[in-house]
C-alpha positions, 0 to 999 in steps of 0.5 A: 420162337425156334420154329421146331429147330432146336438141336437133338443134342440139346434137347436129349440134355434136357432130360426130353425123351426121344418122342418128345424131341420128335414132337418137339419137330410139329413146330416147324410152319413149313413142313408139308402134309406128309412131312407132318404124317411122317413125324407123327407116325414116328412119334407113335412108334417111339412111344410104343417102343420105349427106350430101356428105363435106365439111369443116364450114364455118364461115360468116364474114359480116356480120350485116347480111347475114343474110337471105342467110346464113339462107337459105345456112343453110337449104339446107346443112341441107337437104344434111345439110352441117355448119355453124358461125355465130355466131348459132346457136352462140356460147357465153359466154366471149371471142369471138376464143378461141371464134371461133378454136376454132370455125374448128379444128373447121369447117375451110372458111371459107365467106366472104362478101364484101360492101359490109357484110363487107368493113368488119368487123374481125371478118371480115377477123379471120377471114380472117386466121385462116383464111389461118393455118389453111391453113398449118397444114392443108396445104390450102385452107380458105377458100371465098369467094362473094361478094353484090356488087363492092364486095369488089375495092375492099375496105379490107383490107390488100393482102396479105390481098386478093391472097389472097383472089383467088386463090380462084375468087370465085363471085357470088350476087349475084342470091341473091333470084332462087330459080332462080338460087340454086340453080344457083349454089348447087349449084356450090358443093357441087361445089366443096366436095366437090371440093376441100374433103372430110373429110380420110380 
């Protein structure tokens, strides 16, 4: 029996929501009675505020970026908004199969476009596979955002480009200013929440 200690990461992985997984705590013996009243007092004020009901994202980039991605990757935990990337969530086995699964089970592409992106096989890889993915699910599944120009001069194939275009491009270009960020951070959960919810 885990005892109320199985790791958040693992939990969020399998699908538990975040009152769930602080549910998923009550099942520590040791905790002490305001330990317990503490748990259940959060566990009412996430059901009450509810995370935004979108599509899990799975977070297509180049690691050279990731400075950018940890701070995206800090600010979707903080709105309870699920999430896939590799550095977190890879398992062994072959990458593209895991990749491949990963992007069924997080079906919005959260792309981002960059000097550093756009000269990745595994990117345009992705982008490829989310473009199937779409065919597949009759709606939208790519939502790029994009860190500088560079992505419009893009060695991608055409086809793929044009695809990529005709997607509202939001530009975080100026991500390292906080307060600029967050306004276009907060465009994109309205977006997402637009066009990218869990399907009913």
């Amino acid at each position: 029996m885990s005892e109320g200690k199985i790791p958040e990461v693992f939990l969020r992985g399998c699908g538990l929501s975040d009152w769930e997984i602080e549910s998923a705590k009550l099942y520590n013996p040791d905790l002490t009675n305001d330990e317990i009243a503490k748990i259940q007092y959060r566990i009412y004020e996430l059901r009450a505020t509810q995370a935004l009901q979108i599509s899990p994202l799975f977070i297509s980039y180049s690691h050279q970026d990731k400075s950018f991605v940890d701070k995206m990757d800090t600010m979707l935990t903080e709105k309870g908004v699920r999430f896939w990337r590799d550095i977190h969530d890879a398992t062994a086995g072959r990458l593209e199969t895991q990749i491949d699964r990963a992007m069924r089970l997080n079906p919005t592409v959260l792309l981002v476009l960059s000097k550093n992106s756009i000269q990745s096989d595994w990117v345009e890889h992705e982008v490829r596979t989310a473009r199937e993915l779409e065919k597949e699910l009759g709606r939208d599944a790519l939502c790029p955002i994009a860190l500088d120009d560079s992505w419009k001069s893009s060695p991608w194939p055409k086809r793929v480009m044009e695809q990529v275009m005709e997607y509202n491009i939001l530009d975080f270009s100026k991500w390292e200013d906080e307060s600029i960020f967050e306004e276009t951070f907060a465009k994109l959960l309205n977006g997402l929440d637009l066009f990218y919810k869990k399907p009913k």
